[in-house]
N, CA, C and O atoms as a GROMACS GRO file, in nm:
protein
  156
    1UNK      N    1  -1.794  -0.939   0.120
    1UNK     CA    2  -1.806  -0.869   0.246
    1UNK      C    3  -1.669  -0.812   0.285
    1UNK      O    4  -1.577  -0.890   0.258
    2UNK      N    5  -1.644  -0.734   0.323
    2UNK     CA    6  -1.564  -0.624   0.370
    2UNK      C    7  -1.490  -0.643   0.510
    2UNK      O    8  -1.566  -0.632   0.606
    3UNK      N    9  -1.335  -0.675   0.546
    3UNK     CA   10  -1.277  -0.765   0.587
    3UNK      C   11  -1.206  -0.641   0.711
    3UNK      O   12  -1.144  -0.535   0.709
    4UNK      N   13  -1.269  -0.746   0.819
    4UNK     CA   14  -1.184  -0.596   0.904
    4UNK      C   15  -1.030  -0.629   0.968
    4UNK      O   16  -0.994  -0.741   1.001
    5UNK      N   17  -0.965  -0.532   0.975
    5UNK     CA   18  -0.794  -0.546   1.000
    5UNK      C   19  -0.773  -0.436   1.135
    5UNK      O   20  -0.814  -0.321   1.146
    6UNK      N   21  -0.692  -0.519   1.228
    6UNK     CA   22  -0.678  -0.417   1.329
    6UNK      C   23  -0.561  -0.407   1.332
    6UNK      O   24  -0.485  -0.488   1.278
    7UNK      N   25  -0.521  -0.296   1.403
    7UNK     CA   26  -0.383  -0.273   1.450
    7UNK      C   27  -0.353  -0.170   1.525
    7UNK      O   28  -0.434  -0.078   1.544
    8UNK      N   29  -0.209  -0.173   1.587
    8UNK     CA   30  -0.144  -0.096   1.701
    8UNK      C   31  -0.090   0.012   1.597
    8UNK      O   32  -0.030   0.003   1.489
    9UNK      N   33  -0.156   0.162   1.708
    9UNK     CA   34  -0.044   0.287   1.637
    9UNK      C   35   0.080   0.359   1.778
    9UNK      O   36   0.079   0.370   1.901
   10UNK      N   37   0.110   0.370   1.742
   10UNK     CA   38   0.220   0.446   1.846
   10UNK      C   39   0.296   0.562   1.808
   10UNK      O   40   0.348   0.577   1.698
   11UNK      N   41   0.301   0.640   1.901
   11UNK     CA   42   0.366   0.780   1.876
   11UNK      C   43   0.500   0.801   1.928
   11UNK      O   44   0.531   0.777   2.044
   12UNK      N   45   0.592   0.854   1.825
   12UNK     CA   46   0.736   0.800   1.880
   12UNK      C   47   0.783   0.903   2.011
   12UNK      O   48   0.878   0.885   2.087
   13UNK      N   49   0.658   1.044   2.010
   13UNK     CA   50   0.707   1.132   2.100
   13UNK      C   51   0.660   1.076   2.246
   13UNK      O   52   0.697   1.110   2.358
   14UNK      N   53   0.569   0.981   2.205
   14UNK     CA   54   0.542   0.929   2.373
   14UNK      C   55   0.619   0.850   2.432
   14UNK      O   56   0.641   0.857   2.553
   15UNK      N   57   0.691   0.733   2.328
   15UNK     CA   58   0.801   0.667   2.376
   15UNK      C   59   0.927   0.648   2.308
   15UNK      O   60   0.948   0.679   2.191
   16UNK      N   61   1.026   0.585   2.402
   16UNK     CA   62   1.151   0.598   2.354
   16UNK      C   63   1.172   0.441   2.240
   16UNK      O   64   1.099   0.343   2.224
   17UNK      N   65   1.279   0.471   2.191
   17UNK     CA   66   1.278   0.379   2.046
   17UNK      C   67   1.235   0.215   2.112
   17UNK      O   68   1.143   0.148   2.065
   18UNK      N   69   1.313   0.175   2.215
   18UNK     CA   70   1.291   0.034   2.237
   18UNK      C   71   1.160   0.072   2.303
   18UNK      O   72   1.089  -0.014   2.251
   19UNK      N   73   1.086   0.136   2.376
   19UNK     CA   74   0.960   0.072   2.401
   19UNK      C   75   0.874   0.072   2.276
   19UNK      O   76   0.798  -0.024   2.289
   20UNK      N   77   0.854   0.120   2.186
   20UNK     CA   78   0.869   0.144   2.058
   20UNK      C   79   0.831  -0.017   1.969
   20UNK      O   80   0.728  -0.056   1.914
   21UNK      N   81   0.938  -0.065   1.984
   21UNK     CA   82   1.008  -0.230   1.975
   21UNK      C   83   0.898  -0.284   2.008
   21UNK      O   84   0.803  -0.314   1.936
   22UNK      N   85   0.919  -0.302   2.163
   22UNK     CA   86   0.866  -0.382   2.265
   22UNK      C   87   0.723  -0.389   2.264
   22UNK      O   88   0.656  -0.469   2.329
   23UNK      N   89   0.680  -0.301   2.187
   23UNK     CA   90   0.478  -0.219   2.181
   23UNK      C   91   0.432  -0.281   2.049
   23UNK      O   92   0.314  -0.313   2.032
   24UNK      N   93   0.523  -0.298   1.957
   24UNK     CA   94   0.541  -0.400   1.807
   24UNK      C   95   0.495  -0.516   1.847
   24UNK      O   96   0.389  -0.579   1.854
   25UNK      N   97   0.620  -0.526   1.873
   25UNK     CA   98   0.598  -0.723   1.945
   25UNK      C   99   0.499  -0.727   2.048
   25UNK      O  100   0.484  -0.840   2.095
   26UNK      N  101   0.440  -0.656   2.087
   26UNK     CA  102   0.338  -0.711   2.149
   26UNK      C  103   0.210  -0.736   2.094
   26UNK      O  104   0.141  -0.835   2.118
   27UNK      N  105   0.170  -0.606   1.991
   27UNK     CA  106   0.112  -0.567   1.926
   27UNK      C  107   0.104  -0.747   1.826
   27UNK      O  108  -0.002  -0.810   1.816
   28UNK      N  109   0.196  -0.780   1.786
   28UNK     CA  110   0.236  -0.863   1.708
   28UNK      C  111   0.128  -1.017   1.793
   28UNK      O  112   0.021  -1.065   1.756
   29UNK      N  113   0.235  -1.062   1.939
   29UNK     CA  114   0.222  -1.159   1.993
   29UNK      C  115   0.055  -1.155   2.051
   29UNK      O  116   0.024  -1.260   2.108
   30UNK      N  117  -0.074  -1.035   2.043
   30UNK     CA  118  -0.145  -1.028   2.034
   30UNK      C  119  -0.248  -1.042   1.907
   30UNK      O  120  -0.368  -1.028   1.933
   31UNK      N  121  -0.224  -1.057   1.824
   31UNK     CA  122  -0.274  -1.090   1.669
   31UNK      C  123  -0.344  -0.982   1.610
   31UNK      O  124  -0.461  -0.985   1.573
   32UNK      N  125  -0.243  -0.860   1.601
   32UNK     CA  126  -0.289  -0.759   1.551
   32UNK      C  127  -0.224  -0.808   1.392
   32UNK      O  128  -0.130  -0.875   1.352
   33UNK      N  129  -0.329  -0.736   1.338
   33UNK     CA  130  -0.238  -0.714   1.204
   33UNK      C  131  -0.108  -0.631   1.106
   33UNK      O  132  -0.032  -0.646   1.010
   34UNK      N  133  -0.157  -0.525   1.227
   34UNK     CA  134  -0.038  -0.406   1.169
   34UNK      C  135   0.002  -0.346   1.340
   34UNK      O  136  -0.062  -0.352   1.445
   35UNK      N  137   0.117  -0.297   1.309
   35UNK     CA  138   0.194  -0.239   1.420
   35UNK      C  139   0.237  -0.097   1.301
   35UNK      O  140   0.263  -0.117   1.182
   36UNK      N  141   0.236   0.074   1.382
   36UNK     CA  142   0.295   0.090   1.286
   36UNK      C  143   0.304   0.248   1.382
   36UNK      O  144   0.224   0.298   1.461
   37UNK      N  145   0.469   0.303   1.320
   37UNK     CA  146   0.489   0.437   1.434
   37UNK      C  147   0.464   0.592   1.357
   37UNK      O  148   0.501   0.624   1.244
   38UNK      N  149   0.409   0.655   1.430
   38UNK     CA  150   0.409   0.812   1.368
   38UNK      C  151   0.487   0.905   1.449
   38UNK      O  152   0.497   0.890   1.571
   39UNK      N  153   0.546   1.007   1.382
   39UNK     CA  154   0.667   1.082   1.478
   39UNK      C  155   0.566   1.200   1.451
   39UNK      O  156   0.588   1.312   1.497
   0.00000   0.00000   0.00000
C-alpha cells in the first residue's frame, strides 16, 4: 500500500530568509515530513 508523506512548501518571494527558517522548524516541530523552499 502506498505511503502518504506530507509537507510544508514556501515561497522565498513571500518571505524573508529567517521567516523562511522559522516556517521549517515549524513545519518540522509539527511532524511534517519535508519542509522545502522555491524562489
Amino acid at each position: 500500500m502506498a505511503e502518504l508523506k506530507l509537507g510544508y512548501k514556501a515561497s522565498a518571494e513571500q518571505f524573508a530568509p529567517r521567516e523562511l527558517v522559522e516556517l521549517g522548524v515549524l513545519a518540522e516541530e509539527h511532524g511534517m515530513d519535508s519542509a522545502s523552499v522555491s524562489d
